[in-house]
N, C-alpha and C positions, 0 to 999 in steps of 0.2 A: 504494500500500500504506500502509494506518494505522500512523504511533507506533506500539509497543508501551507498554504505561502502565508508571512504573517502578515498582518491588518497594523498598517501604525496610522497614530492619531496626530493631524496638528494643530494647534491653533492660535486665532488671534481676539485681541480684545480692545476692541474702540468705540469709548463712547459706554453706551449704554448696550451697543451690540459685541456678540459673541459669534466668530465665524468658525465652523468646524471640520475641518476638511481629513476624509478619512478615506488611506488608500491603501488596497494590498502590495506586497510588492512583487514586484515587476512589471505594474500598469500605473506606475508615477504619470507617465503621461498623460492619462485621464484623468489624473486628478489637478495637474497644470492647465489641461484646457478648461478644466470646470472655473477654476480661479479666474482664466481669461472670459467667461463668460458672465461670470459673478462683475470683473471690473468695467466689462462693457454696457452693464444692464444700472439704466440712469435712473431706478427705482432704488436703488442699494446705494447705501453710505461705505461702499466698498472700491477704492481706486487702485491702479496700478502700482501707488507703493504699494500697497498693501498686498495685491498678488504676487510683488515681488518679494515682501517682507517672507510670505507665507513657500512662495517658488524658491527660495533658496531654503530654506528648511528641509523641504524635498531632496533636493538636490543636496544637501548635508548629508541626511540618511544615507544618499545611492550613493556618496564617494564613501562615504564610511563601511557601507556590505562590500565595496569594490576592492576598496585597500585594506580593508583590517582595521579600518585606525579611523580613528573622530577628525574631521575635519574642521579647524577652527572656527570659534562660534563669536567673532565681534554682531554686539548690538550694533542695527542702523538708526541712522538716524532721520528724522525726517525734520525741514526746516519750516 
């Protein structure tokens, strides 16, 4: 019987809202396009830092399964 792949969770907190993005791995990509959906949709308090803030968390995870190792975590900032 196969692994199950595992499910990570990320998220963010602005405001009064709470954004939750949950993806198994090896379909990060579906869960980067939803973000880009989420910053396109002008009913959401949600912008492109923010799917960036949220797309490089992703991309954390997949260099860390890739190399073994944690890829450094500087907070961004936003001005």
């Amino acid at each position: 019987m196969a692994d199950a792949a595992a499910t990570y969770q990320f998220s963010l907190v602005k405001g009064n809202e709470r954004y939750l993005v949950r993806c198994i791995e090896g379909n990060e990509e579906v869960a980067i396009a939803q973000l880009m959906e989420w910053a396109e949709n002008p009913e959401m308090d949600f912008d492109w830092f923010d799917a960036a803030v949220l797309a490089r968390q992703i991309t954390q995870r997949v260099f860390g399964r890739a190399t073994g190792q944690e890829a450094p975590n500087p907070q961004p900032e936003r001005n």
